[in-house]
C-alpha positions in Angstrom: 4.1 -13.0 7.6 2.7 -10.4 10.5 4.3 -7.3 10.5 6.7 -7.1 14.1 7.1 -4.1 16.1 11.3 -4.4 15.7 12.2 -3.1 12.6 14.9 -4.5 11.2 17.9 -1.7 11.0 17.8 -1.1 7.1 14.2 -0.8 7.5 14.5 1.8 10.3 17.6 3.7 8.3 14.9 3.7 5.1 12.4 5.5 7.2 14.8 7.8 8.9 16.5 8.9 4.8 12.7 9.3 3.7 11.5 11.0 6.8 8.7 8.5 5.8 5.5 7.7 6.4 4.2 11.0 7.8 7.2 13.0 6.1 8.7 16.1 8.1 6.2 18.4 8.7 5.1 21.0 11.9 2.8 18.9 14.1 -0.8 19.9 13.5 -0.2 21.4 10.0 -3.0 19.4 7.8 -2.5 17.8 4.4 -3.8 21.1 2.5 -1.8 23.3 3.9 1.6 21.4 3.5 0.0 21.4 -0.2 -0.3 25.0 -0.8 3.1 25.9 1.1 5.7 27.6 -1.1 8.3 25.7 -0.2 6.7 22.4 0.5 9.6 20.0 -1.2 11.3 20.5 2.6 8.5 18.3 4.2 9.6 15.4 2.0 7.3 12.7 -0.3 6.1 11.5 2.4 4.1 14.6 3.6 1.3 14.5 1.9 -1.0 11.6 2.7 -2.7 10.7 6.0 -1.1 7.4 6.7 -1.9 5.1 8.9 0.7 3.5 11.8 1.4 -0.1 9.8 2.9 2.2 7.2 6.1 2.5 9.6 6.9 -1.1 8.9 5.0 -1.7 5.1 6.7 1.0 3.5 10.5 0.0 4.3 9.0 -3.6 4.5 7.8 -3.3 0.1 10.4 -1.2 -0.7 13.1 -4.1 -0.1 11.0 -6.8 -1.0 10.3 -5.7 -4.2 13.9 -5.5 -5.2 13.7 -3.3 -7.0 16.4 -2.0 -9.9 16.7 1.1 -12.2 14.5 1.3 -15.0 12.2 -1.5 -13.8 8.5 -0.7 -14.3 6.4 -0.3 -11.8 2.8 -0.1 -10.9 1.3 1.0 -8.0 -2.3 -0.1 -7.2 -4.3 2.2 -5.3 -0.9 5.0 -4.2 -2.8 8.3 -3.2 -0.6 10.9 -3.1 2.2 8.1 -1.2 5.9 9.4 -1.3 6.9 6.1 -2.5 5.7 6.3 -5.6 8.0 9.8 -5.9 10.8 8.0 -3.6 10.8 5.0 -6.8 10.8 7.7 -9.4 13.9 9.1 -8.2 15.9 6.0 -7.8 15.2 5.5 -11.3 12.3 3.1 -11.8 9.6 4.0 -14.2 6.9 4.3 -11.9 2.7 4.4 -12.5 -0.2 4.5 -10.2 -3.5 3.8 -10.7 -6.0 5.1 -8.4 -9.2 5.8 -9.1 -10.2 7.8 -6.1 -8.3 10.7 -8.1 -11.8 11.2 -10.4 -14.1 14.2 -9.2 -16.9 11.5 -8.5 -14.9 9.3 -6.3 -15.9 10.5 -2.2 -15.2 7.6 -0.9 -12.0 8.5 0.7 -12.9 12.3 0.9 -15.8 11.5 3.2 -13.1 10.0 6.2 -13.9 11.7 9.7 -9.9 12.9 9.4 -11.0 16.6 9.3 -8.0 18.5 7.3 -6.3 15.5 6.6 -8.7 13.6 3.9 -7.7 12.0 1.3 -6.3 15.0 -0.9 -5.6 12.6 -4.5 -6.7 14.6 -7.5 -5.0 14.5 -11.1 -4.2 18.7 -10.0 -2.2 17.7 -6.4 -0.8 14.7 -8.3 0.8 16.5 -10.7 2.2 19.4 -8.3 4.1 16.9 -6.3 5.6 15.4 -9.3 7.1 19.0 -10.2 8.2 19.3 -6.5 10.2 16.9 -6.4 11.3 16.6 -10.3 9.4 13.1 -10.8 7.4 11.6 -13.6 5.0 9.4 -11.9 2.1 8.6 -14.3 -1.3 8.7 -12.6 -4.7 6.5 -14.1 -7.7 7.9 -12.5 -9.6 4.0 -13.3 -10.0 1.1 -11.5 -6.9 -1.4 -12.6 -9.2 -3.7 -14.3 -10.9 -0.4 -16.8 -7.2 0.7 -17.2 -5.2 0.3 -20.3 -2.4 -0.8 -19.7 -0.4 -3.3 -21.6 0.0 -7.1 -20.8 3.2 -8.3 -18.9 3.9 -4.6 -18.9 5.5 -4.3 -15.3 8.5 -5.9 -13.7 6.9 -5.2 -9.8 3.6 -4.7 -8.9 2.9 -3.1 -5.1 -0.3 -2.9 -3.4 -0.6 -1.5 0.5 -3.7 -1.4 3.0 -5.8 -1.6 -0.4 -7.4 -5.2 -1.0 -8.9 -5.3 2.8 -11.4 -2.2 1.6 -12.6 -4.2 -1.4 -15.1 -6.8 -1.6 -14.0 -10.1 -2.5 -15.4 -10.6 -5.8 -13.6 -7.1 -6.4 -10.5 -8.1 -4.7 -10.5 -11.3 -6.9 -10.4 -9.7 -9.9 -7.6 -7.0 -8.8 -5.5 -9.8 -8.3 -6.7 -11.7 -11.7 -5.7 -8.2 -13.5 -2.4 -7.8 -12.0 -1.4 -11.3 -12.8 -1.6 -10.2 -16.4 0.0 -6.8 -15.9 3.6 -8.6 -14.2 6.1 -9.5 -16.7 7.4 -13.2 -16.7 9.1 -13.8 -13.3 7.8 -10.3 -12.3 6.4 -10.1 -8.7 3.6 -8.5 -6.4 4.1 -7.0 -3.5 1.4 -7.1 -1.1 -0.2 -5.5 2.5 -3.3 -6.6 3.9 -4.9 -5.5 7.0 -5.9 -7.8 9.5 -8.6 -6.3 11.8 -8.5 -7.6 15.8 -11.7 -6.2 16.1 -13.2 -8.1 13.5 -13.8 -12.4 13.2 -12.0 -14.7 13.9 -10.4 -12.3 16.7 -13.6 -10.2 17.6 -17.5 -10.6 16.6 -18.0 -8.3 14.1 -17.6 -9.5 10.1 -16.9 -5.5 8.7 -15.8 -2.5 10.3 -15.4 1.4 8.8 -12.6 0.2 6.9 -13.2 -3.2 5.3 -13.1 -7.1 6.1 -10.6 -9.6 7.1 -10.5 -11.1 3.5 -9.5 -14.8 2.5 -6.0 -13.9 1.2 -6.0 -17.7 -0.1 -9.0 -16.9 -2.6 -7.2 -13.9 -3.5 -4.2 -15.0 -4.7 -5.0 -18.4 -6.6 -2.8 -18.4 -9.6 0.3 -17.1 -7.8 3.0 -18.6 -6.5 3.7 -17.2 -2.8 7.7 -16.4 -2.5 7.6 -14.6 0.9 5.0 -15.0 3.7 4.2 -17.1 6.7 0.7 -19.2 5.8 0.2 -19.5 9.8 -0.2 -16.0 9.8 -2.3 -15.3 6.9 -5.8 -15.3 7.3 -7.8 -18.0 4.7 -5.3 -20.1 4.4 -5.6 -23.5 5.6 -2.6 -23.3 7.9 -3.6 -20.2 9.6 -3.5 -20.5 13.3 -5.1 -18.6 15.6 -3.1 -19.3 18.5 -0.4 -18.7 17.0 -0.7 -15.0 16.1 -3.0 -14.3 19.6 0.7 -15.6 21.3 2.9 -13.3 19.4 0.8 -10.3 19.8 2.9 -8.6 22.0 5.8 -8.8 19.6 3.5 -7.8 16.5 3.1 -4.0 14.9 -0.4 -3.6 15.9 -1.8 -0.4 14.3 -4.3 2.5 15.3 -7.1 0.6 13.5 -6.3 -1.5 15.6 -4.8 -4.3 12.6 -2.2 -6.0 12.4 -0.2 -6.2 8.7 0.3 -9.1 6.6 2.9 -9.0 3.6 3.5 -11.2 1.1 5.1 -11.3 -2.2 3.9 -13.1 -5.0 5.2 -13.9 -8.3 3.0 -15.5 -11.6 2.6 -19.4 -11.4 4.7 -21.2 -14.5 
């Protein structure tokens, strides 16, 4: 389903213990220098990453709907320099990310107009952050299908704001990939931005910061556990009307998009 602007109380309690998603930091201070301050563990995981509004609601929103458990493995696609990556180390999960904007000849995320607050992901900052707040996140500077990584090797996938920057062939085979990473009965755990000013809401097909993708196309070969097929763009059922009515009850980020989630799990 859509992401809605009321929260539900655990949801808001989860962002208030985190301080997440824009951690608790000075107004104004920029990414860098939260990085190089000597006492930067007191601005929480969160702190570190330029986040975008949805992430209010898609953090809490993943981190219950995964369900997740000590010492469950888990990947996750595309993190940055996210707290809650460090936030599932510390509960107790075996956590990796795999991001491959964290190589030297990656700019595509460094090149933002977000002056002082780019993307900051390097294998260097990566590791610092797992020393401030005692965590052992694994970070794989490689696209998820180039990674080795072992078959049925995770319990919970997550993946936020990432397939709507991809194109669909791409996006197609991130999904193919992570089917084969999830353990039997393991699931995915997905965000995808959904643009108002692009089609079928506005004229445009592709904005700064992607498409409104077929999520159908994308997950072929799942099973869908949790989501609203009205409200999920590609899908035969989705209905136009139906989200333009709700609008004014719907999270509607800065992009301005709204945010699907879903969760997913391997067909049998």
């Amino acid at each position: 389903m859509i992401g809605r602007k009321r929260l539900p109380q655990n949801h808001q309690d989860w962002n208030k213990r985190w301080n997440a998603p824009f951690g608790d930091a000075p107004t104004g201070l920029s990414v860098t220098q939260r990085l190089a301050d000597p006492d930067r563990e007191r601005f929480g995981p969160f702190a570190f990453q330029w986040n975008s509004m949805t992430r209010i609601l898609e953090y809490p929103w993943a981190y219950h709907a995964a369900e997740l458990e000590p010492g469950m493995r888990v990947l996750e696609v595309g993190g940055g320099l996210s707290g809650l990556q460090y936030v599932l180390d510390m509960e107790g999960c075996e956590v990796t990310n795999v991001d491959p904007s964290a190589t030297d000849d990656d700019e595509t995320w460094r090149a933002m107009p977000f002056p002082g607050y780019a993307w900051t992901l390097t294998p260097a900052n990566h590791a610092l952050l797992n020393k401030t707040f005692g965590t052992g996140v694994r970070l794989v500077a490689e696209r998820l299908q180039d990674a080795d990584l072992p078959a049925g090797g995770f319990d919970r996938v997550l993946c936020l704001s990432v397939l709507e920057h991809l194109d669909p062939d791409e996006g197609r085979s991130l999904l193919e990939r992570i089917g084969e990473l999830l353990a039997p009965e393991g699931r995915c755990v997905l965000t995808i931005d959904l643009f108002l000013d692009l089609r079928p809401f506005g004229v445009l097909e592709r904005n700064v910061w992607g498409t409104n993708v077929d999520v159908s196309h994308l997950v072929e070969g799942f099973e869908l556990v949790e989501g609203d097929r009205r409200e999920l763009h590609g899908f035969p059922e989705f209905d136009l009307d139906h989200v333009v009515g709700r609008l004014p009850e719907l999270f509607v980020g800065n992009y301005p998009a709204l945010s699907q989630t879903l969760v997913l799990r391997k067909a049998r």
